[in-house]
N, C-alpha and C positions, 0 to 999 in steps of 0.2 A: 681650481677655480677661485676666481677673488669677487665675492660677491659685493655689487655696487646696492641690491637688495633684498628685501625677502623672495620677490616674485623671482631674479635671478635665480636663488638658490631652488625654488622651486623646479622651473623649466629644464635645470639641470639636472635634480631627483626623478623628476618624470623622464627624461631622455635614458636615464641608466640605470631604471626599473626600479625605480624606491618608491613611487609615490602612485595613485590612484586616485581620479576625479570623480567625485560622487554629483550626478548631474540632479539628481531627484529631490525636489525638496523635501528639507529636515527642517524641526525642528529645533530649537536652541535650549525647549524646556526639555533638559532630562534625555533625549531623542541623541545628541549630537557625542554625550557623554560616554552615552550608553557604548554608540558605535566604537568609540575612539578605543575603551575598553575590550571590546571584543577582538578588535586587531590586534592589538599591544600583545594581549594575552595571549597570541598564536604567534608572537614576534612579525606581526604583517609591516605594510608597508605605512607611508607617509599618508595622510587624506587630504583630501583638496574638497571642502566642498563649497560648493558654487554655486549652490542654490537655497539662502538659509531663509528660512520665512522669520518673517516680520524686520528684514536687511535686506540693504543692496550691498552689502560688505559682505566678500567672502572669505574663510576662513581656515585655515589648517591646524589637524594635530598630528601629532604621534611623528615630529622632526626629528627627534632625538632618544625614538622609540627603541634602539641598537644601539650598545658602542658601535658596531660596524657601521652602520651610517652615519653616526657622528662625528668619525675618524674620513667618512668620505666626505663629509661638508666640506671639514677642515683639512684635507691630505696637501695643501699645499700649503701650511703655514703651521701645523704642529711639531714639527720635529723642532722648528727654530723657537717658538715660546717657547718648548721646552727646555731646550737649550739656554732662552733668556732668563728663563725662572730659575736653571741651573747655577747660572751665574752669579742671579742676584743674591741666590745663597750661601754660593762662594766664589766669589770675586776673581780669587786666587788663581783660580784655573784659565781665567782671560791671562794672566800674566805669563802663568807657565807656559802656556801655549797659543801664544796668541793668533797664527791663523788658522790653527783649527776650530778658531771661536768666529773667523771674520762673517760666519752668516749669521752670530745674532745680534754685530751691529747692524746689516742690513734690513735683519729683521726690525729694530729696535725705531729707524727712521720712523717707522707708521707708528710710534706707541703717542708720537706728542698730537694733542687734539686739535684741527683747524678751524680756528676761528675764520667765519665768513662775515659779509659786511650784515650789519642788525639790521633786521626787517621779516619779514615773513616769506619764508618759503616759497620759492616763485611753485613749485608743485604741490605744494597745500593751501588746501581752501577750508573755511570754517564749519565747524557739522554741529550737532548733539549729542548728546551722551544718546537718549533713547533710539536713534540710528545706529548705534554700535548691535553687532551681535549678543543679544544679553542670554549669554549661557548660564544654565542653571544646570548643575552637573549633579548632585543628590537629592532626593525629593523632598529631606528634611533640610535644605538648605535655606538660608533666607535671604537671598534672592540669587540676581546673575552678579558672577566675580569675575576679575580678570586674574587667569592663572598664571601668564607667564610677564609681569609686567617687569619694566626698567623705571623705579623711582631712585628721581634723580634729587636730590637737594642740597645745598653747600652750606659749610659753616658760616654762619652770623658773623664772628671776631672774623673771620678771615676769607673774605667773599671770594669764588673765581672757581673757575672750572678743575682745578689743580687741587683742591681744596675741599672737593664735593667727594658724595656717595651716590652710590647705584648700587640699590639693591631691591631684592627681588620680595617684595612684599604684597602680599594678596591686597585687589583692592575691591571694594563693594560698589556697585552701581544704580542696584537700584534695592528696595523692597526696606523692612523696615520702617524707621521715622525719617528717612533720606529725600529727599524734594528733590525727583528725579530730573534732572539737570542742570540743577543747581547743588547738587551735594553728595559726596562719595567718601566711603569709609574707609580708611589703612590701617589694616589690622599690619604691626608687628611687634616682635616680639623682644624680649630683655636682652641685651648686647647687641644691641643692631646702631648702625652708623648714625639711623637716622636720629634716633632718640636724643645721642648724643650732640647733635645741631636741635632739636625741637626744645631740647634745655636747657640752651645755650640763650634760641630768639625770647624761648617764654621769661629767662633772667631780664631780657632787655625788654621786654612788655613788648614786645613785636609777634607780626604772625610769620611764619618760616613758610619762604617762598617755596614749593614743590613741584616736578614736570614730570610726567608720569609717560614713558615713551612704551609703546607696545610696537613691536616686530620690529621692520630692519634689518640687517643681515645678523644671521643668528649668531656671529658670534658675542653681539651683543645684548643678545639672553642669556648666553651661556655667563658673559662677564659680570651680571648683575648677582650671580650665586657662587661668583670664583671668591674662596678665604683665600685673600694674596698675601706675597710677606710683606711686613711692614715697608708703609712707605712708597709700593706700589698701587696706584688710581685702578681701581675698575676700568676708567676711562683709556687710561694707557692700554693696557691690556686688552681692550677690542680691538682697538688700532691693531695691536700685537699678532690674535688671533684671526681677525679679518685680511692682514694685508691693507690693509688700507687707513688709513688717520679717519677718526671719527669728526665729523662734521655739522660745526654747530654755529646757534647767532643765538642772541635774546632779544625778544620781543614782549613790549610790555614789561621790561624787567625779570622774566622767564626765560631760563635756557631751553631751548627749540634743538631736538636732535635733527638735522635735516635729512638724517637716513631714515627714521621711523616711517613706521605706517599710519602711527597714529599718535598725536602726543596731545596730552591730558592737563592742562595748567591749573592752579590755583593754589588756597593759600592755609595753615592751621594756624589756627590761632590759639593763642593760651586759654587753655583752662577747657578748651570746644572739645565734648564727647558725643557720640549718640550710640546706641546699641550696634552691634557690629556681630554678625551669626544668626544661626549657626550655618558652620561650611563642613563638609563631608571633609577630615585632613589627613595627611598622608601618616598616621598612626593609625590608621583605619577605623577609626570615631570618628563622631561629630565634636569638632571644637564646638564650644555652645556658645550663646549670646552673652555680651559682656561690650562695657564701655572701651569706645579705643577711638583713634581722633578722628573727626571729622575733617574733611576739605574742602573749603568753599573753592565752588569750579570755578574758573577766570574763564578761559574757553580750553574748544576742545576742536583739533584739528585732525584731516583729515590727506591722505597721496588721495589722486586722483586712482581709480584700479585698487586700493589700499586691500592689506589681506588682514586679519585677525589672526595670530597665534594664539593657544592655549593649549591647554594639558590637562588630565583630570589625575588628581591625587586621589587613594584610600589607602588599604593596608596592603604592604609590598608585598613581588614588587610593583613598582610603577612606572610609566615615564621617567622620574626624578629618581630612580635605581640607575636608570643611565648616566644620567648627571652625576648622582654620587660617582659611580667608577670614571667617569671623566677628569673628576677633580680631583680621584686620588692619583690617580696615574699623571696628571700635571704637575699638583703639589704635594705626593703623599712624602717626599722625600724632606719637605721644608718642617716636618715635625722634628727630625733630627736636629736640625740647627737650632730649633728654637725650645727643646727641655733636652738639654744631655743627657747620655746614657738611655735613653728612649729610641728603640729600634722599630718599633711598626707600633701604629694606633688604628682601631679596625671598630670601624662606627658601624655597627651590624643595621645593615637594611631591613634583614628577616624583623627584625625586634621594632622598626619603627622607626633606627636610627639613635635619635639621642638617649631612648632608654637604655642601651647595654651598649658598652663597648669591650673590646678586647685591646690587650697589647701587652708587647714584651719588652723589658728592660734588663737593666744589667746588675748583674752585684759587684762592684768593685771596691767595697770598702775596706773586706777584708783579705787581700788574695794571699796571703801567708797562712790562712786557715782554713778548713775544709769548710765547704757553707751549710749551717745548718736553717738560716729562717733568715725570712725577709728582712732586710734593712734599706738598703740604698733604692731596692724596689717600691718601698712604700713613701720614700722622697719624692720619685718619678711620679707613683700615683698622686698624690697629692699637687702636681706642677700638673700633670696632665686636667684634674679637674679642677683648675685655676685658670685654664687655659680658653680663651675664647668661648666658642660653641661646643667645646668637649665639658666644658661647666656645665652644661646642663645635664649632661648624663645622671645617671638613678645608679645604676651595676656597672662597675667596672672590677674584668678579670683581669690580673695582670701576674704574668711569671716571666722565668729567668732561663734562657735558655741552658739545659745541660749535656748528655752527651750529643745530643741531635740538634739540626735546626727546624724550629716552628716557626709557623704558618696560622696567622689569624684567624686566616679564610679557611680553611682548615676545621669547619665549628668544631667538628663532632670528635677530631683528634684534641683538639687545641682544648676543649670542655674535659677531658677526659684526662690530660697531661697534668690539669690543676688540681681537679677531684682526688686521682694518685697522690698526689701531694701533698696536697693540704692539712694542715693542722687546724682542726676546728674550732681549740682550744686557744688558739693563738693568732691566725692568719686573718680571722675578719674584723674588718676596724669599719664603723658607722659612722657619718655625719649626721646633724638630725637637724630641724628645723633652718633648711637651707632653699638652693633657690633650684627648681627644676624646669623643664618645657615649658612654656606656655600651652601650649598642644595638650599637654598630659594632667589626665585629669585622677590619677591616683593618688594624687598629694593630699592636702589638708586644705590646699588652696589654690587662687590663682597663682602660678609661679612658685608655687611653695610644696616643699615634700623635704625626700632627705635622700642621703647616698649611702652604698656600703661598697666597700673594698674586699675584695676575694684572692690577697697573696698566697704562690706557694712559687717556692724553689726547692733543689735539692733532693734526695734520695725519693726513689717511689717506698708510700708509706703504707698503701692496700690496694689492694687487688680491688674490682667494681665488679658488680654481680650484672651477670649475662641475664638472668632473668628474673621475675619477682619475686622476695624472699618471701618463705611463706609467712615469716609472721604478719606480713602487711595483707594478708588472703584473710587474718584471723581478727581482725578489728572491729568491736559491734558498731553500727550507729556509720561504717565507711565499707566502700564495694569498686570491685570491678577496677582493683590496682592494675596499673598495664605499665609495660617497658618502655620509658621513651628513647632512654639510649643507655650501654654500660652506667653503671651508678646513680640512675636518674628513674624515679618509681612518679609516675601520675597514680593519684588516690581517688575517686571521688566521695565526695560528702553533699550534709545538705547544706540548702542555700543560704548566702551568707544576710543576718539583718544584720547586728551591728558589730562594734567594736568588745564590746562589753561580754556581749555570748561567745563572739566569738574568741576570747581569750581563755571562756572556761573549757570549751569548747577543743582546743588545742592542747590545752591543761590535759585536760582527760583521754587526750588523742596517746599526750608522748605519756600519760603514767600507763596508758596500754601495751604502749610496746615496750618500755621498760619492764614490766612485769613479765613478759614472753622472750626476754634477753636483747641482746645489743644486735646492731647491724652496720658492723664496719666498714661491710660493701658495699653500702647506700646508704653515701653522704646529702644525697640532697632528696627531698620528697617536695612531691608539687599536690597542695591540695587543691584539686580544680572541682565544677561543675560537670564538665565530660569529660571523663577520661580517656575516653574512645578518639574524640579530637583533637586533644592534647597529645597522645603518643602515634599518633597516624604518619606524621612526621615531624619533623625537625625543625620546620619553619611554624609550623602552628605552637609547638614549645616554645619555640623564642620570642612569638609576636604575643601568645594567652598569656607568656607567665612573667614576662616582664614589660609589658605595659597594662595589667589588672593589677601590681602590686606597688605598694610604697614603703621603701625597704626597713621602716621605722616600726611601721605597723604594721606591719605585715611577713615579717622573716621571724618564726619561731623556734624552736631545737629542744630533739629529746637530751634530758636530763643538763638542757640550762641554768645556768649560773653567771654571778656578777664577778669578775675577782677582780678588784680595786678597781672597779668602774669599766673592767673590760670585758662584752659579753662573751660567753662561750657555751660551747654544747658537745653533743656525740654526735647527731646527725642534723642539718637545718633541713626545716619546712620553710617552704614560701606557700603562702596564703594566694591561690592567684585566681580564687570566686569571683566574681562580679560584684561590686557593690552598688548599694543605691545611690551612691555621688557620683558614679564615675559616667561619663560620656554614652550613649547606644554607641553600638558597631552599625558600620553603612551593612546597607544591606539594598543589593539591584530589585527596583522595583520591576516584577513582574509582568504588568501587561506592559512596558515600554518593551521588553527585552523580546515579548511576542513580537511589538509593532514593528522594530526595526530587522526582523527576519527577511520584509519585504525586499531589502536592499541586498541580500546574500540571494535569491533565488537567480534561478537560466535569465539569463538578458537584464540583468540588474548590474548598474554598478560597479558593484563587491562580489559577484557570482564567483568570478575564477579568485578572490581573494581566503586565503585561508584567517580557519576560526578557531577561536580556542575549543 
């Protein structure tokens, strides 16, 4: 199908059983979030709901709740993006063969945008912001956000649709110091398009035009979060993904998407902030309140029948767990082209995403010599976290494959191939006062924390302990060690207050187990608050212990040492307690999670819908 809009995309979810109408009215506070959650979580279907109090707009989530259903949106135009995205990474293979490639010129027709004659939308008419569905998805939120928007803006030096960004940046609607329809907040974050045009207009004392598009046919939500290779438009790439050329005019000096449901105009101006949070984020914290720019509305439009999309983020996975596997499986191959000798890079969901990544590289510096330790590996890493939104990462593991081939996704193999490995003495290299998440609040600052590198190639160097060694059973003052996986011990301790305690604190932890002998099978210990939590599985390990820590201050080692400014140890601790800086975790508030039960019972709605 080639959807003309959201609603098409809809009636044809509903025809072939992806989608359910909730006719009942919801609420938008907290009520609408809750639901979308509780399906996602059972892999349920799409929602329609149709009845939202305090709207005549109604609105759907949970679209891209499945790769399977997002692979049905798109089953009539995936195979050729991919094919075009192939292309554009290497050229080469149009020449060699060029009519095995003739469908993604065909495809390629719809990537250029059509300009329609300027004026307004013969099927949109003017609304208010406070007629929109204002979703409030966490109860510690401040206010209602739009979760899946398309902000659109073009560079200053160089105006024109060719020339813009779309990207997918949470925006605020109401609550706060915001002058509710007259003012909306755009939280985004460091390497995003837009910044780099808001930099450009505040250079020239201007305020930088913005059009904030919500719904439309999805491939143009999906294209506000596509990392394309250079040189490739967002905009192209819906044309691309839809089948159809994206469809626009300016009005008022505003680009007007004519496919949206609902487009959001107005303007930032230099220097303009207002408080902006907190929002429940897909680290599963609250990003908290913090300056970020304000947009004075121009107007705010409206399709006739218009629908609302959204999504509710916390800690994976999520909704955008889809999206991520969408995007690798489009572009995961474009990381090859763009750092050599880089074979997979594996942005782990479980952990939050930008906190930890995995990947493998190659050693070819020396192939006349048997490999004893990283080299050309730790080039790769270094190119990898230079590299767009893999810069933000905190952990990155990266090895060389040897006699096997590995698999990122793979955790619990792939954690276990480097742990064998590793030399602890040698293999972890630290950045320190650098730039991390925005999102992530274990740093020192906003955007601020550090990184650490975890090479190992070459020969396995120990064995990993199946179970807790006793000397971590025998520690006074820690309790209740549990197995999170081969070579991986949770400890628990007391609670962490500061930086100060807790270094003597760690001091006296490794002269404990020094004292009772070494533990070469247990290279890594996690000192957490539950241990119980922490080893229960796999995804609670990845999501507690690397996004509670910041790898400067917070990565310890028994019987460490500096040797010429390079840290080293026998075994590393991460520190992954809770501190008092760091973000609350979301947590479902209670009496909504009763309320909306009403919607699952006999003759309800969601009755025949499955729950998590």
């Amino acid at each position: 199908m080639i959807y003309r809009s959201l609603e098409e995309c809809i009636i044809d979810l509903e025809k072939n059983g992806h989608l359910v109408r909730i006719h009942e009215e919801v609420d938008p506070h907290l009520e609408m979030a809750a639901i979308h959650m509780k399906v996602f979580e059972a892999g349920g279907p799409a929602l329609l709901f149709e009845n939202v109090k305090g709207s005549k707009f109604r609105a759907v989530s949970n679209l891209f709740g499945t790769v399977e259903r997002s692979k049905f949106i798109f089953r009539e135009t995936w195979e050729s993006v991919q094919e075009v995205i192939a292309l554009r990474n290497d050229p080469m293979k149009a020449l060699k063969n060029p009519f095995k490639h003739v469908g993604a010129g065909f495809a390629a027709k719809n990537a250029l945008p059509l300009k329609k004659s300027d004026g307004m939308p013969a099927a949109m008419r003017e609304i208010n912001i406070a007629e929109l569905p204002l979703i409030k998805h966490w109860q510690e939120d401040g206010g209602a956000f739009v979760t899946l928007p398309q902000v659109y803006s073009e560079d200053p030096e160089k105006p024109g649709i060719m020339n813009s960004n779309l990207g997918m940046y949470r925006v605020q609607l109401n609550g706060n110091e915001y002058e509710l329809n007259k003012e909306v907040g755009i939280h985004y974050q460091i390497h995003r398009g837009i910044g780099i045009h808001q930099d450009k207009a505040n250079k020239q004392g201007a305020p930088l035009k913005v059009s904030i598009f919500i719904g439309g046919p999805p491939a143009h939500t999906l294209s506000a979060v596509m990392p394309l290779p250079e040189g490739m438009s967002e905009l192209t790439f819906a044309g691309l993904l839809s089948g159809r050329r994206f469809r626009y005019s300016y009005v008022d000096g505003f680009c007007v998407s004519h496919d949206a449901d609902f487009v959001i105009t107005g303007e930032i101006h230099p220097g303009e902030t207002k408080p902006e949070g907190p929002f429940g984020d897909h680290l599963g914290y609250y990003s908290l309140t913090h300056p970020f720019p304000v947009m004075r509305v121009h107007k705010v439009y409206a399709k006739q029948n218009a629908i609302f999309p959204f999504t509710v983020v916390g800690r994976p996975p999520q909704e955008d767990t889809a999206f991520g596997a969408l995007i690798h499986e489009l572009t995961g191959s474009a990381i090859k082209q763009e750092i050599p000798g880089v074979k997979e890079v594996h942005a782990v969901d479980a952990a939050g995403v930008h906190p930890l990544l995995f990947a493998i590289g190659s050693e070819r510096y020396t192939p006349y010599q048997q490999i004893k330790q990283p080299a050309e590996l730790l080039t790769i890493a270094n190119r990898i976290l230079g590299t767009g939104q893999l810069s933000l990462a905190k952990y990155l593991f990266i090895a060389a494959e040897d006699k096997k081939p590995l698999d990122t996704h793979h955790v619990e193999e792939f954690l276990a191939f480097i742990l064998e490995r590793i030399d602890l003495r040698r293999d972890i290299h630290f950045q320190t006062n650098t730039t991390i998440d925005t999102l992530d609040y274990s740093g020192t600052g906003l955007n601020t924390g550090s990184k650490v590198i975890f090479a190992a190639v070459g020969d396995k160097k120990r064995d990993l302990c199946q179970e807790v060694p006793e000397i971590l059973k025998e520690i006074p003052g820690y309790e209740k060690a549990a197995l999170v996986m081969p070579g991986i011990v949770a400890i628990q301790g007391t609670a962490f207050t500061d930086y100060s305690q807790a270094q003597e604190e760690l001091k006296s932890f490794s002269m404990s187990i020094q004292q009772k002998g070494s533990l070469p099978s247990c290279p890594l210990i996690i000192l957490c608050d539950d241990s119980a939590f922490m080893s229960a599985e796999l995804n609670n390990f990845l999501w507690a212990a690397f996004t509670r820590s910041n790898p400067s201050h917070d990565i310890y080692g028994i019987n460490s040492q500096y040797e010429f400014k390079h840290w080293a140890c026998d075994n590393v601790i991460i520190d992954a307690r809770i501190k008092p800086h760091q973000a609350p975790p979301l947590i479902p508030d209670p009496a909504v999670e009763e309320n909306i039960k009403r919607l699952f019972v006999h003759g309800a709605s969601l009755s025949g819908v499955p729950t998590a």
